[in-house]
C-alpha positions as a Markdown table, in Angstrom:
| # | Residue | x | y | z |
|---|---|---|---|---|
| 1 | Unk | 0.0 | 0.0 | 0.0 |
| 2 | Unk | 1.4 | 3.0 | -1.0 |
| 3 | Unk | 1.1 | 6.8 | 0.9 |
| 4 | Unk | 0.8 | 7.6 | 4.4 |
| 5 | Unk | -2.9 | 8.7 | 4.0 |
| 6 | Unk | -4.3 | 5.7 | 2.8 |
| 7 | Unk | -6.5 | 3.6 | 5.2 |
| 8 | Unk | -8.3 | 1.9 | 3.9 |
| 9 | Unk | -6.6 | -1.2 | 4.9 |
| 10 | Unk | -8.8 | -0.5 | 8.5 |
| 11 | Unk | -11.9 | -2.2 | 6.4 |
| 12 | Unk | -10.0 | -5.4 | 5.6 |
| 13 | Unk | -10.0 | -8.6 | 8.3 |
| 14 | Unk | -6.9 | -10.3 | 6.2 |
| 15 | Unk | -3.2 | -10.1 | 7.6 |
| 16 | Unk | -1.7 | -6.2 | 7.7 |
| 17 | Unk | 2.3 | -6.1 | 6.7 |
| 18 | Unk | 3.2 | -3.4 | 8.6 |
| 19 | Unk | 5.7 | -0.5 | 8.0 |
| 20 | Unk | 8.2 | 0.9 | 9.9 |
| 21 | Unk | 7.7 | 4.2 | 9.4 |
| 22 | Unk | 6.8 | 6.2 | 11.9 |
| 23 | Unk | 3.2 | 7.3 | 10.7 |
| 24 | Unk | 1.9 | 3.8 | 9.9 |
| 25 | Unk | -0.1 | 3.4 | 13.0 |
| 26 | Unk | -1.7 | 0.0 | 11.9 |
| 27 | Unk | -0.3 | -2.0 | 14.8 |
| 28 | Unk | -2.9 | -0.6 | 17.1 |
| 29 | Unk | -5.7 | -2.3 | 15.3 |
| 30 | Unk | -3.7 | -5.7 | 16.2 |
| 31 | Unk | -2.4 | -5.0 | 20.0 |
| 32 | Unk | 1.3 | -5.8 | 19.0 |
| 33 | Unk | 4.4 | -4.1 | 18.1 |
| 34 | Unk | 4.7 | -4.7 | 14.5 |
| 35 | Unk | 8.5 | -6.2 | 13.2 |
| 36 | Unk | 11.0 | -3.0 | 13.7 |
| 37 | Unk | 9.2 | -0.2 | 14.4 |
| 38 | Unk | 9.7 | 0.9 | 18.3 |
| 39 | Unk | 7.4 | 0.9 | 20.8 |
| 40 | Unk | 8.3 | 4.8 | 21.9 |
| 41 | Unk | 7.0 | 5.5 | 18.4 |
| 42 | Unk | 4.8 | 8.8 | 18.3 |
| 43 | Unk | 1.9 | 9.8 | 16.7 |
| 44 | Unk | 2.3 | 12.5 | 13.6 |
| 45 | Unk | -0.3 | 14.5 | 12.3 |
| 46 | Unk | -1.3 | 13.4 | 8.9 |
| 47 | Unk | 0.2 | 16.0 | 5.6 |
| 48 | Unk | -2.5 | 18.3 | 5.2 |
| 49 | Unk | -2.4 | 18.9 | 1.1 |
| 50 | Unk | -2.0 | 21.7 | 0.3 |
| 51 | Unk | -4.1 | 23.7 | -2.4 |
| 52 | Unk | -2.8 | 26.8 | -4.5 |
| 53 | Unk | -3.8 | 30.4 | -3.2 |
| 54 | Unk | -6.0 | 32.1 | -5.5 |
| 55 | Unk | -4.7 | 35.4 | -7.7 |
| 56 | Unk | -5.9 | 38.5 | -5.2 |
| 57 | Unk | -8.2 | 40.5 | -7.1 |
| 58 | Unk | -8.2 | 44.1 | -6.2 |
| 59 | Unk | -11.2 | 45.2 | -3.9 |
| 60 | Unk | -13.8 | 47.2 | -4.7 |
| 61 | Unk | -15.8 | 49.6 | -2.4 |
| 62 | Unk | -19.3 | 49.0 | -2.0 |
| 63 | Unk | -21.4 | 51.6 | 0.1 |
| 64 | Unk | -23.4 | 50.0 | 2.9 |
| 65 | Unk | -27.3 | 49.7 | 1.5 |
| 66 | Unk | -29.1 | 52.7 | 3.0 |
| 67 | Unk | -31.8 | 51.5 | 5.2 |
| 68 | Unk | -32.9 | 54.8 | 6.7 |
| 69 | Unk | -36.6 | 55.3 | 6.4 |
| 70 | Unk | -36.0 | 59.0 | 6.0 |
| 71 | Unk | -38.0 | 60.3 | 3.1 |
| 72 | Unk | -37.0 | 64.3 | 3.3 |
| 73 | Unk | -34.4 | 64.0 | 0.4 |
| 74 | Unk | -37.1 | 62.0 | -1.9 |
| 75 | Unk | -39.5 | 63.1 | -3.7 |
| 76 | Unk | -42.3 | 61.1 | -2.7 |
| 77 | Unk | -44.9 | 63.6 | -3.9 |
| 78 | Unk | -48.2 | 62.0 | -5.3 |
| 79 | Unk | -49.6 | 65.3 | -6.3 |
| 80 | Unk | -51.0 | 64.3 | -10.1 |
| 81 | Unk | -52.5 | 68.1 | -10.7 |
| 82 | Unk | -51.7 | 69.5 | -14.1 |
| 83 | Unk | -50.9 | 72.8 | -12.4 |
| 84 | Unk | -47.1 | 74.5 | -13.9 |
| 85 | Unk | -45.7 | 71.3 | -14.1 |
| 86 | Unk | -42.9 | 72.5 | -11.4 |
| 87 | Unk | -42.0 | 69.7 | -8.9 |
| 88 | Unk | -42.9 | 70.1 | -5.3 |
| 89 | Unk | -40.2 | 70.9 | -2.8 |
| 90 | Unk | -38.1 | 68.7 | -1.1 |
| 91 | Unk | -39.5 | 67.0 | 1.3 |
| 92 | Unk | -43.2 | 67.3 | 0.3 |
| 93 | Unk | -44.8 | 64.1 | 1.0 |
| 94 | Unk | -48.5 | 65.8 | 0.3 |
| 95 | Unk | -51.7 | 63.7 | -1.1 |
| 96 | Unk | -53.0 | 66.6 | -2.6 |
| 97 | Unk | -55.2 | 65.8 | -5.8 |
| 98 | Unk | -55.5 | 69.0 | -6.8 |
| 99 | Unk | -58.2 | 69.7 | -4.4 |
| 100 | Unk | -60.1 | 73.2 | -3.6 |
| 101 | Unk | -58.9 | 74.7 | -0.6 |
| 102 | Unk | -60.5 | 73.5 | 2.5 |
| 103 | Unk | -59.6 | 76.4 | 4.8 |
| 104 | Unk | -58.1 | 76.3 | 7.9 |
| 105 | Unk | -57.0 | 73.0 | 9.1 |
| 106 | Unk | -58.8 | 71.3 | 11.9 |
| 107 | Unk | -58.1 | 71.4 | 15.5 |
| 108 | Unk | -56.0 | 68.5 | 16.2 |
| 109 | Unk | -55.3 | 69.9 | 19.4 |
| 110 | Unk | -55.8 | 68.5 | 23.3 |
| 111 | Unk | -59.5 | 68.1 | 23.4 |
| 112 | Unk | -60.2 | 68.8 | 20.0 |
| 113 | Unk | -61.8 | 65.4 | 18.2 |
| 114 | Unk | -63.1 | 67.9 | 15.2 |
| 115 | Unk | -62.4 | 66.1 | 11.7 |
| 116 | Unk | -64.9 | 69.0 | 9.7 |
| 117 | Unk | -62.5 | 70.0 | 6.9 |
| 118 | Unk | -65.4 | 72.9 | 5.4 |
| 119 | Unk | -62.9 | 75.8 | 6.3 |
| 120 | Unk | -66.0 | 76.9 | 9.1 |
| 121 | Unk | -65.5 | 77.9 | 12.7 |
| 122 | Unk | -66.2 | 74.5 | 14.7 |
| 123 | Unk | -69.1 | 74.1 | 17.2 |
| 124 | Unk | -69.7 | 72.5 | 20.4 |
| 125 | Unk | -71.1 | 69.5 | 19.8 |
| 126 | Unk | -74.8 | 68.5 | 20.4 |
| 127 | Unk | -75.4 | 66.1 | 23.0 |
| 128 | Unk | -76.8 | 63.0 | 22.1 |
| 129 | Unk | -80.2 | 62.3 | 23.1 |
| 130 | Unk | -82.5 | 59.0 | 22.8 |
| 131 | Unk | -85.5 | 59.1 | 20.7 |
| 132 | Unk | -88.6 | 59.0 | 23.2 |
| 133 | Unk | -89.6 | 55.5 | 23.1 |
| 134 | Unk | -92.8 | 55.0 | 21.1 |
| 135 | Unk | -95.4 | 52.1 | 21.4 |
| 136 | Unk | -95.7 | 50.1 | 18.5 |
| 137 | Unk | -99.1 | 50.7 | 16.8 |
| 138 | Unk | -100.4 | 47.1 | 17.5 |
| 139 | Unk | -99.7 | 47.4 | 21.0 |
| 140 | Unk | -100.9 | 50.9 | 21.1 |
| 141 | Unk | -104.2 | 49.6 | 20.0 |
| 142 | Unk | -104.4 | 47.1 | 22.7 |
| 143 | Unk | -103.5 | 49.8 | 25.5 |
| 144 | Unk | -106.1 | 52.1 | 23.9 |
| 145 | Unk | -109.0 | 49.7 | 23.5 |
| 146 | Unk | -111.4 | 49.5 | 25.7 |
| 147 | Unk | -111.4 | 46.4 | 28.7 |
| 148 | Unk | -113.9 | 43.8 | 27.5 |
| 149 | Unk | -117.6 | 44.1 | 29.2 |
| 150 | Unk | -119.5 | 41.8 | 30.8 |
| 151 | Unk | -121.5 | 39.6 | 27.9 |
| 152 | Unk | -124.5 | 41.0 | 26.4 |
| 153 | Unk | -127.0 | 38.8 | 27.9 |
| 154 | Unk | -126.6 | 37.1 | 31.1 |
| 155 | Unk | -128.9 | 34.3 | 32.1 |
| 156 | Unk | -131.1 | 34.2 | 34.8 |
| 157 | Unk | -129.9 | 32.0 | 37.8 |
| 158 | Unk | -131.3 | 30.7 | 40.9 |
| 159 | Unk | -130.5 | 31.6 | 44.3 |
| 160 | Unk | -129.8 | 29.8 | 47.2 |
| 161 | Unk | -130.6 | 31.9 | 49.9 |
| 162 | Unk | -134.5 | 32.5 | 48.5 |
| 163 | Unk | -136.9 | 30.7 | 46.0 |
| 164 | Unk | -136.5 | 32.0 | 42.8 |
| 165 | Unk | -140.0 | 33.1 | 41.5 |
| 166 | Unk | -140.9 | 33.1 | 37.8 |
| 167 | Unk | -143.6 | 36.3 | 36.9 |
| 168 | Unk | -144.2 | 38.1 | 33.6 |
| 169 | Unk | -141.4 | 40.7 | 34.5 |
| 170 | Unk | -138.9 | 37.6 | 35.6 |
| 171 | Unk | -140.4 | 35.0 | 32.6 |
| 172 | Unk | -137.4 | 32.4 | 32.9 |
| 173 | Unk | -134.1 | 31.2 | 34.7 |
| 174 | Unk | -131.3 | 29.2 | 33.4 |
| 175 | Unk | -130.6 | 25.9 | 35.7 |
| 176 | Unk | -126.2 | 25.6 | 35.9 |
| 177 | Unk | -124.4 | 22.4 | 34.4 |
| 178 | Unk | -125.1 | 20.3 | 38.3 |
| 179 | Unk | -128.3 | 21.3 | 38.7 |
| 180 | Unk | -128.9 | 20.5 | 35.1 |
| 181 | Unk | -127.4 | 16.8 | 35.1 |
| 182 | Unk | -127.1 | 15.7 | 38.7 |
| 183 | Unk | -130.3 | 14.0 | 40.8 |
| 184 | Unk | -133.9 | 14.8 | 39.6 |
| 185 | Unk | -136.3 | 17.7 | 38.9 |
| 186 | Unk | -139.2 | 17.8 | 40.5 |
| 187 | Unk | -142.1 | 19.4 | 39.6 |
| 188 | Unk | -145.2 | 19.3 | 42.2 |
| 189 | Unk | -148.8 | 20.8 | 41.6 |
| 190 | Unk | -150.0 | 23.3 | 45.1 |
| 191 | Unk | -153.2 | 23.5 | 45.4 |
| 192 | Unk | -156.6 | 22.5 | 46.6 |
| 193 | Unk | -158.8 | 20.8 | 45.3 |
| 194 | Unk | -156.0 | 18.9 | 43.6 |
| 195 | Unk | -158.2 | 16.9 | 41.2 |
| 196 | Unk | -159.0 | 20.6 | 40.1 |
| 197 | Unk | -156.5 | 21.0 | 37.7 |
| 198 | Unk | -154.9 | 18.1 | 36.4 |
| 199 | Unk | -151.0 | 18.3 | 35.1 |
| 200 | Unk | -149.4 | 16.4 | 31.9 |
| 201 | Unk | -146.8 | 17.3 | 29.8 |
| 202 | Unk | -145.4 | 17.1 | 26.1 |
| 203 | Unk | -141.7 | 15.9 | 25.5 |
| 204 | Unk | -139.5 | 15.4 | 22.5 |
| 205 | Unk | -136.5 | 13.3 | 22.6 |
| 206 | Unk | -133.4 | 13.7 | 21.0 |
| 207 | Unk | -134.1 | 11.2 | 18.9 |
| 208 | Unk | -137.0 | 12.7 | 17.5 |
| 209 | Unk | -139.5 | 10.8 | 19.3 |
| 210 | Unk | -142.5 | 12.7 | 20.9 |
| 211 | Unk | -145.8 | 12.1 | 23.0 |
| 212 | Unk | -147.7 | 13.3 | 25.7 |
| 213 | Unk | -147.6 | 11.5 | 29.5 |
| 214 | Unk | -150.7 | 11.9 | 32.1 |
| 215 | Unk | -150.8 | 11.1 | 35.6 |
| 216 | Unk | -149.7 | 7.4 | 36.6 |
| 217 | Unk | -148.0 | 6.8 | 33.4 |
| 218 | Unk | -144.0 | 6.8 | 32.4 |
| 219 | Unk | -141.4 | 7.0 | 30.1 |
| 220 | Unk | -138.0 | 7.0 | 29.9 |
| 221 | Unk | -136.7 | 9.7 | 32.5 |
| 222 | Unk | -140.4 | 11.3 | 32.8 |
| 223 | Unk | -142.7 | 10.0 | 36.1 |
| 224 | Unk | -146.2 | 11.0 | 36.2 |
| 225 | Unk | -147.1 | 9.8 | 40.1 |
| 226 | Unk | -148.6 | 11.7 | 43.3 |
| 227 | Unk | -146.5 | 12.7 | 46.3 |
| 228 | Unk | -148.8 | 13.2 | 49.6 |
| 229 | Unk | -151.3 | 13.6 | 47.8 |
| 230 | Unk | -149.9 | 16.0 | 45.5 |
| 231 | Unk | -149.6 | 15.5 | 41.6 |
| 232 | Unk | -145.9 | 15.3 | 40.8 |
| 233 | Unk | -143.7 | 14.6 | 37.6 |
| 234 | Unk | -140.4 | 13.6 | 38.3 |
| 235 | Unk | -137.1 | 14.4 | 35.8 |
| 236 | Unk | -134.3 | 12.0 | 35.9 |
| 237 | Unk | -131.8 | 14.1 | 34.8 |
| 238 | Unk | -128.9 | 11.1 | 34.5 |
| 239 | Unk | -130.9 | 9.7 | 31.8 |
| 240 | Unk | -132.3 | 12.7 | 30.9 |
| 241 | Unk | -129.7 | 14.3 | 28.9 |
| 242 | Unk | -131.5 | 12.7 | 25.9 |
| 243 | Unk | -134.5 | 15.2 | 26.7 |
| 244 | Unk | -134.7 | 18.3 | 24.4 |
| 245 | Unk | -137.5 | 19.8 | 25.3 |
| 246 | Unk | -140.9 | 19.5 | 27.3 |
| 247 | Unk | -144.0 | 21.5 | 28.4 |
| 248 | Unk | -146.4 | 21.5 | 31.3 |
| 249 | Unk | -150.2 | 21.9 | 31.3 |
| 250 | Unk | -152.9 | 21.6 | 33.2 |
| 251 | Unk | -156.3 | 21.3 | 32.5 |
| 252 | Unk | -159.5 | 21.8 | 34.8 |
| 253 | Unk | -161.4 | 18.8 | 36.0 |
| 254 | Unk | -164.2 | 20.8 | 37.2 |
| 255 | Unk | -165.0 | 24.7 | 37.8 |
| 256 | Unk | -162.5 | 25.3 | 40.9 |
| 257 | Unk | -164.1 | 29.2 | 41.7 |
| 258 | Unk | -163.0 | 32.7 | 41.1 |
| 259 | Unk | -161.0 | 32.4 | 44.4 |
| 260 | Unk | -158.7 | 29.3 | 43.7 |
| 261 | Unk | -155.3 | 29.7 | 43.7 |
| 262 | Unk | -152.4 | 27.3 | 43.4 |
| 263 | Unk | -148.4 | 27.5 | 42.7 |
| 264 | Unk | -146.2 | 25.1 | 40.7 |
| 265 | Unk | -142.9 | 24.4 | 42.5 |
| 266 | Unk | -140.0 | 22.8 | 41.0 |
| 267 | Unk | -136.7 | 22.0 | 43.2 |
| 268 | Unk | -133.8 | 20.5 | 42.3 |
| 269 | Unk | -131.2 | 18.0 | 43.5 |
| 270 | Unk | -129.2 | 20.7 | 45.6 |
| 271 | Unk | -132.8 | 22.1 | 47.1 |
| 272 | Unk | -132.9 | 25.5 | 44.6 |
| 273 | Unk | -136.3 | 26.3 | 44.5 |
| 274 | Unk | -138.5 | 28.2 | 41.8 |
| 275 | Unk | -142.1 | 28.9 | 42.0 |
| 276 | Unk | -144.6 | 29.6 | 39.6 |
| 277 | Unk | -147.7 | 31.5 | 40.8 |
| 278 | Unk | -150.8 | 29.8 | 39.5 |
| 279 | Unk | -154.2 | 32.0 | 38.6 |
| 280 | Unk | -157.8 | 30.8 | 38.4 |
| 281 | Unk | -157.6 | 28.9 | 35.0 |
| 282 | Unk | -160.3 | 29.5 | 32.4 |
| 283 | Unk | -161.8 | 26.9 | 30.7 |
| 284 | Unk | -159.3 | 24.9 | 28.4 |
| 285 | Unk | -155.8 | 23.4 | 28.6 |
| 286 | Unk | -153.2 | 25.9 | 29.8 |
| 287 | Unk | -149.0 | 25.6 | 29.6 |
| 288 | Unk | -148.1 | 26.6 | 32.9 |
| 289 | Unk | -144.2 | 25.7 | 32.1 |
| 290 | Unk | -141.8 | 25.1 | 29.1 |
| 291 | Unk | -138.3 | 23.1 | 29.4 |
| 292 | Unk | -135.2 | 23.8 | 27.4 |
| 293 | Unk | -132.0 | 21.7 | 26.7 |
| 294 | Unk | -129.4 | 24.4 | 26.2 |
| 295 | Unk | -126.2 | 22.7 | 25.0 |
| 296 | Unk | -126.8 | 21.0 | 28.2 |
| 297 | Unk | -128.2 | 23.6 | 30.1 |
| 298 | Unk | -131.8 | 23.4 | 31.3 |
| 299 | Unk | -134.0 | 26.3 | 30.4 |
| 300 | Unk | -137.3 | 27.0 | 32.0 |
| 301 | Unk | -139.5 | 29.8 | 31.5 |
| 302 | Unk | -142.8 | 30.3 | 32.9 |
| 303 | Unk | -146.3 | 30.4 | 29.6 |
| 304 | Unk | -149.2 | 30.6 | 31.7 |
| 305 | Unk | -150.5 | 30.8 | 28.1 |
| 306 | Unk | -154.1 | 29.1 | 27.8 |
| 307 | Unk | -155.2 | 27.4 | 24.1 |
| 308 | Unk | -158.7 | 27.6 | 23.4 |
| 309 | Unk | -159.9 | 23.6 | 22.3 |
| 310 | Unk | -158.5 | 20.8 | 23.4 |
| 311 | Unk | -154.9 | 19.0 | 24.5 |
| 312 | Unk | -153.6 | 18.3 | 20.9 |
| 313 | Unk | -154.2 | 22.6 | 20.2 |
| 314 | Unk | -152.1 | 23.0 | 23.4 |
| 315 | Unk | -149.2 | 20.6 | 22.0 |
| 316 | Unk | -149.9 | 21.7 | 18.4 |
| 317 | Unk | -149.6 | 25.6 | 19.2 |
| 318 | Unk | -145.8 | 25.2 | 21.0 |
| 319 | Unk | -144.7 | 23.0 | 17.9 |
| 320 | Unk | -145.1 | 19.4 | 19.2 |
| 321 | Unk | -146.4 | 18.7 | 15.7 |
| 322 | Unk | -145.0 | 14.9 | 15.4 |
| 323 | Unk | -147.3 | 13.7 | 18.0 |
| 324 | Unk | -149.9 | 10.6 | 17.0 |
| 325 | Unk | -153.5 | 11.1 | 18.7 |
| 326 | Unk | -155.8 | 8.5 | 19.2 |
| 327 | Unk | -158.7 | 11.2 | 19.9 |
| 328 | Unk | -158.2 | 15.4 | 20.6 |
| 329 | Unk | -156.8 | 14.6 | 24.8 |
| 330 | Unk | -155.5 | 11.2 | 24.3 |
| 331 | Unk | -152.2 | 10.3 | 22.5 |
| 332 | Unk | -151.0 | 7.1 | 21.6 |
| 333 | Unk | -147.9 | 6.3 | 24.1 |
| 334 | Unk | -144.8 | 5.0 | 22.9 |
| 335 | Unk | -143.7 | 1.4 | 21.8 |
| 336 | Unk | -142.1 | -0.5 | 24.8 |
């Protein structure tokens, strides 16, 4: 191996012939002495080769780069005005487009906030205020109309503390939603003789089904009986709910005198009581009372309207036209 830079002998595992020079270190890598060199034998650094020096070329100044931001020797002016054509100063860094003159500048002063560029004297400024708070027209109608009234009919209704009497000036009271659907109405004949004037009534169902009951006879919610002795027809109102509409008459059995005097009293389940003041009858079938189903509400409201002629002219003359007579008083009752 020639030169005393080479080593790439280092990468081989095969047998190393050393040298006895003094830089061929290769002895180390076998941890003996090799034939003739010394064991005092020092290390020396390795010939550095040397490369020629370059021709010197004579230097040339170059000024530093000027990185001052100072623009006062520049002309920096933007002014593009076709005015005399002669450049602006030194040192004129103005916008101006050629505009009018805008006066005095503003007051950039301590205090002064002014950015008005008309050339006029500045003014205090005006202090804000809020626009007074307005109410929007829809709600404005709602403040301005009116509070709702009380509806424009109120019924009738019966009072607890005192009988509720039915008269031409007080025709008719409206029975509430429990007194109307809870127990039974009762409606009892008062007066002597009590064979004098005898009750019945007219009916219509729902269902369109309609006849006449007299004393002792029933049907459906409707009793015809006596109760000490008194004439009495009794309303189931739990089944009655099927009812639409009903009146009661009375007809004389015999002459009872210019001086008889009776009243018809209906109570309810919760003891309200109405009266209905009876006068001499004259001869002939009169409705004392008529019954309404208001979208179930029950109406009463007091006739004391006589029919000249007979039963059937009674039922006929408040619209109980569907009715089939077997004679002029007697109707033919209902299938079973």
């Amino acid at each position: 191996m020639s030169g005393t830079e080479d080593l790439s002998w280092l990468r081989h595992r095969g047998p190393v012939h050393a040298t006895t020079t003094a830089d061929d270190l290769s002895w180390i890598r076998h941890r003996r002495v090799p034939a003739g060199a010394t064991a005092t034998a020092t290390r020396t650094a390795p010939a550095v080769p040397t490369t020629p020096t370059p021709a010197v070329v004579p230097a040339v100044p170059v000024a530093p780069p000027d990185t001052s931001l100072d623009l006062s020797g520049a002309d920096t002016s933007l002014d593009l005005s076709s005015g005399s054509g002669t450049p602006p100063p030194a040192g004129d860094t103005s916008l101006d487009l050629d505009l009018p003159d805008r006066g005095t500048p503003p007051d950039l002063s301590v205090g002064g906030t002014s950015l008005d560029l008309s050339g006029e004297t500045t003014q205090d400024p005006v202090p804000f205020s809020a626009p007074p708070f307005t109410t929007p027209p829809a709600a404005a109608a709602a403040v301005a109309a009116p509070a709702a009234g009380p509806p424009a009919f109120t019924p009738p209704r019966t009072s607890a503390s005192a009988p509720t009497v039915l008269s031409p000036r007080r025709p008719s009271v409206q029975l509430n939603r429990l007194q109307s659907g809870i127990g039974a109405l009762t409606f009892e004949a008062a007066w002597t003789p009590d064979e004098g004037f005898v009750l019945g009534c007219a009916y219509q169902m729902d269902s369109g089904w309609s006849s006449v009951l007299r004393p002792g006879e029933t049907f459906g919610p409707l009793v015809m009986d006596r109760r000490a002795g008194h004439q009495r027809l009794r309303l189931d109102l739990l089944h009655g709910r099927h009812l639409q509409r009903l009146i009661v008459f009375g007809v004389p059995a015999a002459d009872p005198g210019p001086h008889w005097a009776g009243t018809l009293l209906i109570s309810t389940h919760g003891h309200a009581r109405i009266e209905i003041p009876i006068e001499p009858p004259p001869p002939g079938p009169t409705v004392l009372l008529s019954l309404y189903n208001v979208d179930g509400e029950l109406v009463l409201r007091a006739e004391a309207q006589t029919v000249p002629g007979r039963i059937r002219d009674a039922c006929l003359a408040f619209g109980y036209d569907r009715i089939a007579w077997r004679d002029a008083d007697t109707a033919i009752p209902p299938a079973a």
